[in-house]
One Martini backbone bead per residue (centre of mass of N, CA, C, O) as a GRO file, in nm:
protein
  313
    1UNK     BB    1  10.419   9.854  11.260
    2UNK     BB    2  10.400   9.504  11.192
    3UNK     BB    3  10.173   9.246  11.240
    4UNK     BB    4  10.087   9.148  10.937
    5UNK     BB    5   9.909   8.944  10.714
    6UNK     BB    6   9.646   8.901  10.464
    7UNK     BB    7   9.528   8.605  10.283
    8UNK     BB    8   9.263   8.557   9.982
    9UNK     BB    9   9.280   8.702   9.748
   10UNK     BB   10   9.337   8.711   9.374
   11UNK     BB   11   9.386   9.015   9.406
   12UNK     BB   12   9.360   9.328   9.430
   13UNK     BB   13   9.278   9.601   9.654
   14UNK     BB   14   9.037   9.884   9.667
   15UNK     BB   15   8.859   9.869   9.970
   16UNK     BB   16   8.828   9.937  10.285
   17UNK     BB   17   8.657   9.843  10.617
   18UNK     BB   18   8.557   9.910  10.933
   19UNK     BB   19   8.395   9.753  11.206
   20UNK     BB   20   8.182   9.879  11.465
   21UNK     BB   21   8.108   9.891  11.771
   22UNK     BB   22   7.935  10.043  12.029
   23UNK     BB   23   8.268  10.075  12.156
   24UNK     BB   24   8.457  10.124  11.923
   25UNK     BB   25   8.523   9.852  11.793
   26UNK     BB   26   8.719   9.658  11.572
   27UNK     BB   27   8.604   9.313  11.436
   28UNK     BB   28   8.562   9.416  11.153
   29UNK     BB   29   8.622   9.366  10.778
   30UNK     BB   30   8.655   9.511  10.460
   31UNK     BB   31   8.685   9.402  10.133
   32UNK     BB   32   8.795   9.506   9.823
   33UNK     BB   33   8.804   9.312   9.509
   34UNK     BB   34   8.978   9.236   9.150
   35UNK     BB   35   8.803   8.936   9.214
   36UNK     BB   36   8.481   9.055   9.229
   37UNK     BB   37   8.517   9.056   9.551
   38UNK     BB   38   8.426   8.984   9.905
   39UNK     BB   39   8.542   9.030  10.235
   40UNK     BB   40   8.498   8.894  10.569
   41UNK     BB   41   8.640   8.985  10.877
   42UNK     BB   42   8.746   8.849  11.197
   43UNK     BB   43   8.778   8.867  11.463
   44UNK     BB   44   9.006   8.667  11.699
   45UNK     BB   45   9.046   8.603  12.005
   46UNK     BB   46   9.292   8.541  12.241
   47UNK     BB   47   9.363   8.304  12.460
   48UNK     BB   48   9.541   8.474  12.746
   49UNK     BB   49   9.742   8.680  12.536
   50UNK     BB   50   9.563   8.958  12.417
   51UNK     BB   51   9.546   8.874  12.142
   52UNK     BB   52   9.485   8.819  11.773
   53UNK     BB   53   9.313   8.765  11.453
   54UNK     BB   54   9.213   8.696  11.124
   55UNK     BB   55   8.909   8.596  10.957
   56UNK     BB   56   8.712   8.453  10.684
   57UNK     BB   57   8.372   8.463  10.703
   58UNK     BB   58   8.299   8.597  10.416
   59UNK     BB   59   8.186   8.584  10.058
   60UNK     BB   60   8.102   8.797   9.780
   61UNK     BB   61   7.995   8.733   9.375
   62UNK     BB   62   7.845   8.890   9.226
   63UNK     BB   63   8.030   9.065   9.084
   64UNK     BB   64   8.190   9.065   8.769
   65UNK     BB   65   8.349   9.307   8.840
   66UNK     BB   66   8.543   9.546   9.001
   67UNK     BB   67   8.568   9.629   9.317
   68UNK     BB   68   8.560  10.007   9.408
   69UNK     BB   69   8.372  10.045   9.619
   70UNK     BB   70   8.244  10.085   9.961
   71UNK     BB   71   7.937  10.100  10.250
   72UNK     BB   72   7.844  10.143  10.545
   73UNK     BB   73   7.619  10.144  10.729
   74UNK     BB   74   7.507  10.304  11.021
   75UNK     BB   75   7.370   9.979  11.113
   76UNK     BB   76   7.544   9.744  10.981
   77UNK     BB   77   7.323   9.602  10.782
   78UNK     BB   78   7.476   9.750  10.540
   79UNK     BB   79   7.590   9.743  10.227
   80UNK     BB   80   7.778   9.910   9.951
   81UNK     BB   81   7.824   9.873   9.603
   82UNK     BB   82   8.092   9.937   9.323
   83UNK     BB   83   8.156   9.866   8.984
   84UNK     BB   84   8.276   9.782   8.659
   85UNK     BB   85   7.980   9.621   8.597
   86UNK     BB   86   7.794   9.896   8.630
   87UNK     BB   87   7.706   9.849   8.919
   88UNK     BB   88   7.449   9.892   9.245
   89UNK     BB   89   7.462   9.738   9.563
   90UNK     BB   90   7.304   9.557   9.787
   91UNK     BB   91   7.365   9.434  10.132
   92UNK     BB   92   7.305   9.139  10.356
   93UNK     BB   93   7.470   9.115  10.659
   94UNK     BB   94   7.259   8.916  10.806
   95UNK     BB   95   7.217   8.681  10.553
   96UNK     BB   96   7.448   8.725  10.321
   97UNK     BB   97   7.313   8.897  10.104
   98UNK     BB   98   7.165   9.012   9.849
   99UNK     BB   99   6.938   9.309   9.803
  100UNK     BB  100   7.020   9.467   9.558
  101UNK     BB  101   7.018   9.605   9.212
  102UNK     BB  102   7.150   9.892   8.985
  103UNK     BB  103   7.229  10.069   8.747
  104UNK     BB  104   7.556  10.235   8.732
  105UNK     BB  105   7.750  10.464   8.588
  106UNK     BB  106   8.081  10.527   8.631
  107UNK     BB  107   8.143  10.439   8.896
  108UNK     BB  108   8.367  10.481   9.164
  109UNK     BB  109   8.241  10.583   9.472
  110UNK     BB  110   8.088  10.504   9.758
  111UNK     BB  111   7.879  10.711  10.045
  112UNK     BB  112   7.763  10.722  10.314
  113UNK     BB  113   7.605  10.881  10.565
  114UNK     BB  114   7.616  10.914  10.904
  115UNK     BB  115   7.294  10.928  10.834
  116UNK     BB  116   7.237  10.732  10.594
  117UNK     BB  117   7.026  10.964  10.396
  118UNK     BB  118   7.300  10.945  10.224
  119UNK     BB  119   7.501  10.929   9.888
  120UNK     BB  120   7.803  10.917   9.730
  121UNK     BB  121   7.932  11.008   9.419
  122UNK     BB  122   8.151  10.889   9.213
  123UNK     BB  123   8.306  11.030   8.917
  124UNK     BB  124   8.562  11.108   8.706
  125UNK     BB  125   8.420  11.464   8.700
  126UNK     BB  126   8.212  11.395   8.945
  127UNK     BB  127   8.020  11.473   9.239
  128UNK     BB  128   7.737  11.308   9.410
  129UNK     BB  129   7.445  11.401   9.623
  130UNK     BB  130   7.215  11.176   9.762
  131UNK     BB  131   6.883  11.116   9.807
  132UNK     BB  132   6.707  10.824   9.953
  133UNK     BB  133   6.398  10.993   9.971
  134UNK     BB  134   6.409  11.076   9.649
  135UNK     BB  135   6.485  10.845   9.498
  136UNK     BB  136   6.602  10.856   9.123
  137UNK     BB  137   6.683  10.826   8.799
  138UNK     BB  138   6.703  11.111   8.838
  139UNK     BB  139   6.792  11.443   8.941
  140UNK     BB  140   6.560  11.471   9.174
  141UNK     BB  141   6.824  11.354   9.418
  142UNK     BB  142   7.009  11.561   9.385
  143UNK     BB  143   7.170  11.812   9.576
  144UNK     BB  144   7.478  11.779   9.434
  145UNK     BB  145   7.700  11.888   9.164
  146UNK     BB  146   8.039  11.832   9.112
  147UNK     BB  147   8.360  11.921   9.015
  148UNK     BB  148   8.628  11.661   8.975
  149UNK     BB  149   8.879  11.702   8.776
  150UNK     BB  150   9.151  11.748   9.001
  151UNK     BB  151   9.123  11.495   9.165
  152UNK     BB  152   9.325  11.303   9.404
  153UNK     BB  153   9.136  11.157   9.567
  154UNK     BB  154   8.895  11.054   9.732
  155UNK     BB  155   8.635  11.138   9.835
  156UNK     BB  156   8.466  11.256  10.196
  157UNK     BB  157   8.266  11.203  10.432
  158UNK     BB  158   8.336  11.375  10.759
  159UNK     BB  159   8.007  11.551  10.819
  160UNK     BB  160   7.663  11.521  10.970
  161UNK     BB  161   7.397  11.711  11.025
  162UNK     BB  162   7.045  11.811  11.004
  163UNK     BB  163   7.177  12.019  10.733
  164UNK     BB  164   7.475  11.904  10.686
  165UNK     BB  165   7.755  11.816  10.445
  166UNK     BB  166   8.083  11.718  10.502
  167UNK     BB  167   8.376  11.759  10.310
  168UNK     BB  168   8.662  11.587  10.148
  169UNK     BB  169   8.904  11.685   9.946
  170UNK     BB  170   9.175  11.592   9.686
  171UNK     BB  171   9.417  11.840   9.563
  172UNK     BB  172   9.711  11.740   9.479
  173UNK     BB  173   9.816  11.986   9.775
  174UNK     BB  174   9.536  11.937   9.864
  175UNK     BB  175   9.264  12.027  10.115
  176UNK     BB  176   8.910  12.064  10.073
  177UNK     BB  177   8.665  12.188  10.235
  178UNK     BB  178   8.289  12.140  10.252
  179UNK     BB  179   7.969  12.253  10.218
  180UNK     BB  180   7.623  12.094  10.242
  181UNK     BB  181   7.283  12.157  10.152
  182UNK     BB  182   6.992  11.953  10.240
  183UNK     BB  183   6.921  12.041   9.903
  184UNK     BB  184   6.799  12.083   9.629
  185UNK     BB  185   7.079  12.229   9.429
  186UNK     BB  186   7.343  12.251   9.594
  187UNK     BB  187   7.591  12.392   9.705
  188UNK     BB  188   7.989  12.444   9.749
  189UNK     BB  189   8.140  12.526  10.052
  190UNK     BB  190   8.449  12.672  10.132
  191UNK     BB  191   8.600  12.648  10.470
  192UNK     BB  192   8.879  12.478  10.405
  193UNK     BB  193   9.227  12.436  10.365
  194UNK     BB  194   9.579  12.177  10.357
  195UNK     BB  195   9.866  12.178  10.293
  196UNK     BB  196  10.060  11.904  10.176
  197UNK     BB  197  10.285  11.723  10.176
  198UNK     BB  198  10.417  11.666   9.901
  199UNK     BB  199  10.238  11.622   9.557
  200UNK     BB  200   9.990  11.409   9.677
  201UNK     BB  201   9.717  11.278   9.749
  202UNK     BB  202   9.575  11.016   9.836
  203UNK     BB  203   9.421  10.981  10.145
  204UNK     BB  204   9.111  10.935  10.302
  205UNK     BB  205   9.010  10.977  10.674
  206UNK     BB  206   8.741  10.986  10.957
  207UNK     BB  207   8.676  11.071  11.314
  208UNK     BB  208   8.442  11.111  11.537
  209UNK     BB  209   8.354  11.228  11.843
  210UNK     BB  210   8.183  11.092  12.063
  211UNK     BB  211   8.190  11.396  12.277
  212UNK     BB  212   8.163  11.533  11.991
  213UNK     BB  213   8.003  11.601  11.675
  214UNK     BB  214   8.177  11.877  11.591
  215UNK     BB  215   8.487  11.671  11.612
  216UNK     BB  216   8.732  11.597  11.408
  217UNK     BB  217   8.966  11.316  11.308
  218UNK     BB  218   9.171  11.370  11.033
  219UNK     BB  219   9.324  11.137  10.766
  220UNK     BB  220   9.597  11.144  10.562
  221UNK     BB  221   9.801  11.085  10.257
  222UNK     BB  222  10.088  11.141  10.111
  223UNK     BB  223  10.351  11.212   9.839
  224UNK     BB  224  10.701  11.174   9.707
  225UNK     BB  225  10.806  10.947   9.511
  226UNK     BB  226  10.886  10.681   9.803
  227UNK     BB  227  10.727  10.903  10.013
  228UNK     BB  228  10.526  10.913  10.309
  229UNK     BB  229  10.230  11.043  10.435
  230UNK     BB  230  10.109  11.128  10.802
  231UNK     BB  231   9.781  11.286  10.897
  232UNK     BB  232   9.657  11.436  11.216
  233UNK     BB  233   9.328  11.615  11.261
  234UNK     BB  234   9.169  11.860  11.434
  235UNK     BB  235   8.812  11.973  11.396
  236UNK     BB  236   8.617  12.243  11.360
  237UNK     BB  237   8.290  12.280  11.259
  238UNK     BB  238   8.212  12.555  11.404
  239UNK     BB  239   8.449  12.672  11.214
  240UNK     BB  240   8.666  12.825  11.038
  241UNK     BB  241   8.883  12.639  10.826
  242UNK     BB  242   9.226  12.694  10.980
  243UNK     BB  243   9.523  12.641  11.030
  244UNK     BB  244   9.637  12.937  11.198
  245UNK     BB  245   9.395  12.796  11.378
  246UNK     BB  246   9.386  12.578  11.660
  247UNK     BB  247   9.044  12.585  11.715
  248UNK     BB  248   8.998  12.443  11.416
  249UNK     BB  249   9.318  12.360  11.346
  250UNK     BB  250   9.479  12.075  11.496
  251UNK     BB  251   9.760  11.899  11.514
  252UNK     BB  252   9.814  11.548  11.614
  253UNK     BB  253  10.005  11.414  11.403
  254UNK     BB  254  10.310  11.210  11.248
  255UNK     BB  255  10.390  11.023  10.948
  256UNK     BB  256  10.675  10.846  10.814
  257UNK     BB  257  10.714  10.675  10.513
  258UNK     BB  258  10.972  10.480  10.359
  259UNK     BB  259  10.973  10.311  10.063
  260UNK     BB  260  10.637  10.395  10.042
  261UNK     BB  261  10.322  10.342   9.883
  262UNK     BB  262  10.001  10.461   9.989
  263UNK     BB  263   9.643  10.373   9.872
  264UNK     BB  264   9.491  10.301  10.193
  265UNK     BB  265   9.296  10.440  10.442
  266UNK     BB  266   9.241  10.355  10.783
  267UNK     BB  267   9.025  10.444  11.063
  268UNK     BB  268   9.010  10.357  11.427
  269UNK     BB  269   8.942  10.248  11.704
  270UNK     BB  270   9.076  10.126  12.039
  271UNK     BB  271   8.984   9.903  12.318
  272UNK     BB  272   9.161   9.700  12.573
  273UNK     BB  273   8.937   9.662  12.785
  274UNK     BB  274   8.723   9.554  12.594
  275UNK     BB  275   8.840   9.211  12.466
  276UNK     BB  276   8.796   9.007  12.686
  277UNK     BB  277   8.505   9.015  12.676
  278UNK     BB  278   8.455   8.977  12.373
  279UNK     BB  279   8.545   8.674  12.346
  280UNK     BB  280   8.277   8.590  12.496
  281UNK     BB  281   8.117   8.619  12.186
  282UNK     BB  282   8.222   8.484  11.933
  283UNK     BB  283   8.007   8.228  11.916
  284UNK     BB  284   7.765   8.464  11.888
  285UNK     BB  285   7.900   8.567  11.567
  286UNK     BB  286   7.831   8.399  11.357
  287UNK     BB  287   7.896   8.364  10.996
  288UNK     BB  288   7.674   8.270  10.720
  289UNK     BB  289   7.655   8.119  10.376
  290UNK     BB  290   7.437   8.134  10.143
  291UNK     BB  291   7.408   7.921   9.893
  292UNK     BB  292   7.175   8.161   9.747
  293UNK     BB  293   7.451   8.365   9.670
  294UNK     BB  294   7.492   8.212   9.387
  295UNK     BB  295   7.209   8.339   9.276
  296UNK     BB  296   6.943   8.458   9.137
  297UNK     BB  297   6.732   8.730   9.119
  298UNK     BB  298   6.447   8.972   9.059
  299UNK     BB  299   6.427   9.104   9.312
  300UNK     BB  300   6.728   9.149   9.317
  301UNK     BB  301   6.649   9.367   9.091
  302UNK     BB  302   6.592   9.672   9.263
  303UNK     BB  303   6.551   9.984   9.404
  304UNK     BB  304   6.635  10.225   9.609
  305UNK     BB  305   6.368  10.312   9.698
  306UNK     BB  306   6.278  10.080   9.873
  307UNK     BB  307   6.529  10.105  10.076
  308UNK     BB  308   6.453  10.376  10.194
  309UNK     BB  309   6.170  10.275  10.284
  310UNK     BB  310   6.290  10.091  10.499
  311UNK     BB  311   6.502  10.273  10.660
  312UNK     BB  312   6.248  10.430  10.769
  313UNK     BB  313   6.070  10.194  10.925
   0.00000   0.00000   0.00000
């Protein structure tokens, strides 16, 4: 069912993320757009009627070109961002402004770990696996680069231990699940994959289990002439991941939608009964564009280096 639609980019959309707050409610979204810019949408509960709106509270443009992929960090207040103007920012979402700038050839997608200290980059023929506590301009920090000349869809990261990073890749009809050791040099170990229903997977998202944090709900679409599919696994990460083991992997929902190609997909929790309470925060919730971002600055051409020590502090 069709709620509605946002309206203010002046170009095609390359990437969306749901902002939740502790409560895993999504006030806010973000969008990435081919008009070079950010923009972030918050939600406005209406009084009364127990529905909601969407406003644009703000907008970012200091990439030259195409926005193709963000990454909010886990702490919500730092964005990341690559574009085709060559370059990968980080932004703070407390101050509305960038805070700093470093050239990254080639990259097409980015994406932080859910515990913040690595970063995904994916490139035309390969995904890398960066350590940001020990990041160089070299490939000293690099955990894994894996080949993936194969892809249709981009990959994600669904799942982070102490010791593991699980992702998800899209290879024509199948997802192949992926775990890989937070070491430095380590390879990709395959632990299991699903084929999917059309010729194509087009998108991967997960969600972790609030209560159980290796079970996760994984959910891809995938494609075939005019017809989407939309598919939904609870996987167990304890487990190898096998379709015909129902206690690793197992089928929660789908949707078939004619007549549509899917190109992104995004999912999140909805809590309708903290959404009231929620309404009478929103005076105090407003985000402001400082005039300063439209200016560049010599500090905000910065090394990642710099943002890992920061965020261990």
């Amino acid at each position: 069912m069709k709620l509605g639609s946002l309206e203010f980019h002046t170009a095609g959309i390359r990437d969306l993320k749901f902002v939740a707050n502790e409560c895993k409610n999504a006030r806010h979204l973000i969008s990435a757009s081919s008009d070079n810019s950010i923009a972030i949408w918050k939600r406005i509960n209406s009084h009364g009627d127990g529905g909601f709106f969407w406003e644009c509270a703000r907008q970012m443009t200091r990439h030259k070109k195409l926005v193709s992929s963000i990454s909010l960090h886990p702490s919500r207040r730092v964005l990341v961002s690559v574009s085709e103007d060559k370059t990968l920012r980080l932004w703070n979402l407390l101050h509305g402004r960038q805070a700093f700038a470093t050239a990254l050839k080639d990259a097409e997608t980015v994406e932080f770990s859910p515990l913040g200290g690595h970063i995904m980059l994916q490139y035309p023929n390969k995904l890398s696996i960066v350590s940001l506590a020990s990041y160089s301009k070299s490939d000293g920090s690099v955990l894994v680069s894996h080949d993936t000349s194969a892809i249709t869809a981009n990959s994600r990261i669904i799942a982070e231990t102490e010791d593991h990073i699980y992702v998800a890749l899209g290879c024509g009809k199948s997802v192949s699940f992926m775990r890989v050791a937070k070491k430095i040099g380590s390879n990709c170990e395959e632990i299991g994959s699903i084929i999917v229903p059309g010729k194509r997977v087009k998108c991967l998202d997960s969600l972790t289990l609030s209560d159980c944090k290796n079970k996760i709900l994984f959910c891809f679409s995938s494609t075939e002439s005019e017809i989407s599919y939309i598919r939904g696994y609870l996987l167990n990460l304890d487990q190898k991941l096998d379709v015909t083991n129902s206690n690793s992997m197992k089928l929660q929902f789908t949707y078939d939608l004619p007549n549509a190609r899917i190109t992104k997909l995004r999912v999140s929790w909805r809590n309708k009964a903290l959404e009231t309470e929620e309404a009478h925060e929103v005076e105090n919730d407003q985000v402001k564009l400082d005039e300063s971002e439209l200016e560049s600055s010599a500090e905000e051409e910065s090394d990642l280096e710099n943002y890992s020590t920061a965020s261990n502090e």
